[in-house]
C-alpha positions as CSV (number, residue, x, y, z in Angstrom):
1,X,102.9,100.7,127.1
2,X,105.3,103.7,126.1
3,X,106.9,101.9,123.4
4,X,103.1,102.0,121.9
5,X,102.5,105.1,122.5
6,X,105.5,106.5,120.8
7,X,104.8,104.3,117.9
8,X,101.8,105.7,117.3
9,X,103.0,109.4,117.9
10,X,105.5,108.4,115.1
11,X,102.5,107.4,112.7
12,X,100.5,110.0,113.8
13,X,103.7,112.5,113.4
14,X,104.5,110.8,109.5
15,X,100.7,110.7,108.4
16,X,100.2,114.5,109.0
17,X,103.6,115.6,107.8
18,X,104.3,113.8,104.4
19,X,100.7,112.4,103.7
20,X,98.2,115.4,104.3
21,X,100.3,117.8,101.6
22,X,100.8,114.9,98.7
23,X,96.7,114.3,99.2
24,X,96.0,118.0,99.1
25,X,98.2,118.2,96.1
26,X,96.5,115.6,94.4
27,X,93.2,117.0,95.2
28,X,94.3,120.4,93.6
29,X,95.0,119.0,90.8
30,X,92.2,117.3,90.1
31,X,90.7,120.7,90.8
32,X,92.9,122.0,88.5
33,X,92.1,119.7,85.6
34,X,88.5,120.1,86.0
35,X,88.4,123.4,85.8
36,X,90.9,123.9,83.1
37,X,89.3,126.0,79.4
38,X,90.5,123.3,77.5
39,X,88.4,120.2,79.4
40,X,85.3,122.7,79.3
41,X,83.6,121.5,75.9
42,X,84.1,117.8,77.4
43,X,82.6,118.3,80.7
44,X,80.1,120.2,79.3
45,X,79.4,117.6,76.8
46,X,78.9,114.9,79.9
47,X,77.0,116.9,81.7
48,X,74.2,117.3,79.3
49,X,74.6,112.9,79.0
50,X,71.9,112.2,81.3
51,X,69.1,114.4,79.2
52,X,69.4,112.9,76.3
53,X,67.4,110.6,74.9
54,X,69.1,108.0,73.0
């Protein structure tokens, strides 16, 4: 029963140190490329999509 317990210290232990940052890095820069000037005319453009009347 110890043996599982470390094991799932370890995981526990690898999930928060190396996976948490690289998902929080990819969520900012999603962020990032959302809110960048140069997407703005696009997004804008996609938000007015569902109002128009084809």
């Amino acid at each position: 029963m110890k043996a599982i317990l470390t094991v799932q210290n370890f995981t526990s232990d690898f999930v928060t140190t190396f996976w948490t940052p690289i998902f929080v890095g990819i969520f900012l820069a999603i962020v990032a490329y959302a809110l960048w000037p140069r997407n703005r005319a696009a997004f804008d453009e996609a938000s007015k999509m569902p109002l128009r009347e084809d």
